[in-house]
C-alpha positions, 0 to 999 in steps of 0.5 A, a space after each residue: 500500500 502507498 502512503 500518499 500525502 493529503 492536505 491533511 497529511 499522510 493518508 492510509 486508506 481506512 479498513 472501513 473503505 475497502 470491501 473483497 468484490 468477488 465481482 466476475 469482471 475484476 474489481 478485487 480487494 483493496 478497491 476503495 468504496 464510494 457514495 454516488 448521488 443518484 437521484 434526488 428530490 423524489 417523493 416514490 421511488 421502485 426497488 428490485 433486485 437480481 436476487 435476494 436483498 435484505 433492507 435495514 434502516 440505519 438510524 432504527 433497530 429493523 431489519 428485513 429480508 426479501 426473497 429473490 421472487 419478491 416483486 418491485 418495493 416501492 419507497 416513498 416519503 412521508 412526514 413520518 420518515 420513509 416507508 417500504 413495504 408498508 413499514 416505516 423506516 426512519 430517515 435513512 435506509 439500506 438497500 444491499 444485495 445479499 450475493 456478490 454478483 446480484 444487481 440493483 433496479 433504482 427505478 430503470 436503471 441497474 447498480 452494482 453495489 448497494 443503496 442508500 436512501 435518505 429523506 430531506 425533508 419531504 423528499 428522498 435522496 438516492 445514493 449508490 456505494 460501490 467500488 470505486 473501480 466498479 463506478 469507473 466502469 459506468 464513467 468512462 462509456 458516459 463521457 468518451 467513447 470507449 472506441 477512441 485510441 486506448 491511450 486516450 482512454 487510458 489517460 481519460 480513466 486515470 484522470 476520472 480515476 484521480 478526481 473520484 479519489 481526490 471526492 472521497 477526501 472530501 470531508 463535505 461527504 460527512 454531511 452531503 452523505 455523498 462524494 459524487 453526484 452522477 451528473 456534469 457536476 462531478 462525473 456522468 454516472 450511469 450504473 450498468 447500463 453505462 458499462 461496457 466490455 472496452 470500458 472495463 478493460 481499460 479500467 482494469 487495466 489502469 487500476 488503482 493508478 491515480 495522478 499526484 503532485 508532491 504527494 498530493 492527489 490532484 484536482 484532475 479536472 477535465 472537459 470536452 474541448 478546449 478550443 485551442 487554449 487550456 484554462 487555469 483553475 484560478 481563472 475559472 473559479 478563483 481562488 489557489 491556483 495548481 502549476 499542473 492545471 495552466 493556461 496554455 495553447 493547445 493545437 490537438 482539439 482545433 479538428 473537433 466538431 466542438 471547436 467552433 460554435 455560435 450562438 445568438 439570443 434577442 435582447 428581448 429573451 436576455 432581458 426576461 433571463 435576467 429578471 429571472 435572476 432578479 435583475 431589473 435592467 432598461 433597455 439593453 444595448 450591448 456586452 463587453 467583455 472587461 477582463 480576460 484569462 493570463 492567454 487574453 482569451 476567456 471572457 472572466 469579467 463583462 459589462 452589460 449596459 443598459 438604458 438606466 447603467 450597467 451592471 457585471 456578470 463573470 463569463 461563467 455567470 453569463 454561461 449559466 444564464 443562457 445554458 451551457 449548452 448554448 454559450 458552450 465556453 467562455 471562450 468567446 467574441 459578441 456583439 449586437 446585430 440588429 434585435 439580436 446578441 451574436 456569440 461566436 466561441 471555441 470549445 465546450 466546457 470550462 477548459 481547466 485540464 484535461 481536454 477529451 477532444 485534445 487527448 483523442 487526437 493525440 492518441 490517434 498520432 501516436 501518443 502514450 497515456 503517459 504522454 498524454 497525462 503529462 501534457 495536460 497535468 504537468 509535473 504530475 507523478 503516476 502512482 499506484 495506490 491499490 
């Protein structure tokens, strides 16, 4: 077992974090466990499994098990706390499988692992503990594609790898009851029906191999394209910036499909988007930009002048308001045409790290995973932790 340095110091993984999986597909001892939000904000959710179960809550002395043949238990919110199978259950219950290779149906979608619900206030919080070698599994086919070159696969898990292990030092999870949630926020999650064979492959093959920086995990973000420039961390989100996530020029992704995109919105629309925020704005008559990034060329600060002053937003504010989607970086040039704001940007996603479309196109002229990691988190050291 590795010592690595945390920011709270050496780190030796708890015995409490590792489990034996006696999965078919790989995922061995020593493979740290983590807590996935799944789902939220649900008053009834359906729960079956591939097997026998068993189900206890966690802040009350019940116990019960169900039979292979036991049809779909349905969950449900209560004022009284949560009820299953036509009990209550207090506030927080498990779900867990009670052989190795059985499944969990939450609703559509099948998990490895066991569940974990919880009520806040009126409605229920899902969250799936697993493997973190397993949660891999139903990343990587959600944010790449398996069938790209194998050392940018290679590189893209290592990097998932290392942001999920980074998530589970983070001492927010005593109180969230999660490290991850499966959206964009952290990393797309999509249980077994987002696994595939390639996808466990190049999992197993990289496994327990995280990135560090003076014996530090590190902040191993990444993002779809970057449209010829990286990011800095401090430039997107402030604050203490890391000598391995720079903004610098970066050819690789200029081929991209992402590269280039476009955007227009009326004045009309942007203003109703504001006062949806709050902001009370005249006429609308146009939008500078006043600062950019260290390369000059992200949007980090704009003004919007209007008929009664102007007020500032930051380019990740503006992003939000009109939808990531639509204003897909910060990367960006805008001016007024007519009724309209015409945007035209580079890339999609906020640019810090690794940039998938870069890493493909240098997979595909002949770079190693190695090679890769080292562009894009510099000065990095790759380290097997299990």
């Amino acid at each position: 077992m590795k010592r690595i340095k945390l920011k709270n110091g050496p780190f030796l993984l708890a015995v409490s974090l590792f489990m034996l999986c006696t999965s078919g597909y790989g995922a061995r001892a020593s493979s740290p466990l983590i807590r996935v939000k799944i789902l939220q904000d649900k008053s009834r959710v359906e729960v079956r499994a591939t097997g026998s179960y068993r189900i206890r809550a966690l802040d009350l002395a019940r116990e019960r098990s169900f039979p292979s043949s036991h049809s779909i238990l349905t969950i449900e919110a209560s004022q009284q706390g949560i009820q299953a199978s036509g009990e209550m259950w207090g506030r927080e219950l498990l779900i867990k499988p009670e052989g190795a290779d059985s499944l969990i149906r939450v609703n559509s979608r099948r998990y490895r692992g066991q569940i974990i619900v919880q009520q806040k206030n009126s409605s229920l919080e899902i969250i799936n503990e697993l493997p973190l070698e397993e949660y891999l599994w139903g990343v990587i086919k959600a944010e790449i594609s398996p069938d790209w070159p194998r050392a940018c696969v290679l590189a893209f898990t290592i990097a998932a790898r290392t942001y999920a292990f980074k998530k589970l030092q983070d001492s927010s999870s005593r109180t969230t009851g999660y490290h991850v949630s499966s959206e964009q926020d952290d990393q797309v999650y999509r249980g077994v029906e987002g696994e595939d064979s390639l996808s466990r492959e190049r999992v197993n093959e990289t496994r327990g191999k995280i990135l560090t920086y003076l014996g530090e995990v590190i902040e191993a973000k990444y993002h779809a394209c970057c449209g010829g420039y990286t990011a800095s961390l401090e430039d997107v989100w402030g604050g203490k910036g890391y000598p391995y996530l720079v903004a610098k020029l970066d050819n690789f992704c200029k081929e991209s499909f992402y590269f280039k995109w476009t955007f227009e919105i009326e004045a009309r629309r942007l203003r109703e988007l504001l006062k949806k925020r709050g902001l009370i704005l005249g006429r609308l008559y146009r939008i500078e930009p006043l600062e950019f990034d260290v390369v000059g060329r992200r949007v980090k600060r704009l003004q919007i002048k209007h008929q009664e002053g102007e007020i500032e937003l930051t380019g990740t504010e503006l992003r939000r308001l009109l939808g990531e989607g639509n204003v897909r970086s910060t990367l960006f040039t805008v001016k007024r045409v007519g009724p309209d704001f015409a945007f035209e940007g580079r890339g999609w996603g906020h640019g810090v790290g690794l940039c998938q479309e870069g890493a493909k196109v240098m997979g595909e002229r002949g770079y190693t995973y190695k090679e890769i990691l080292e562009f894009y988190y510099p000065g990095t050291l790759l380290e097997t932790v299990y």
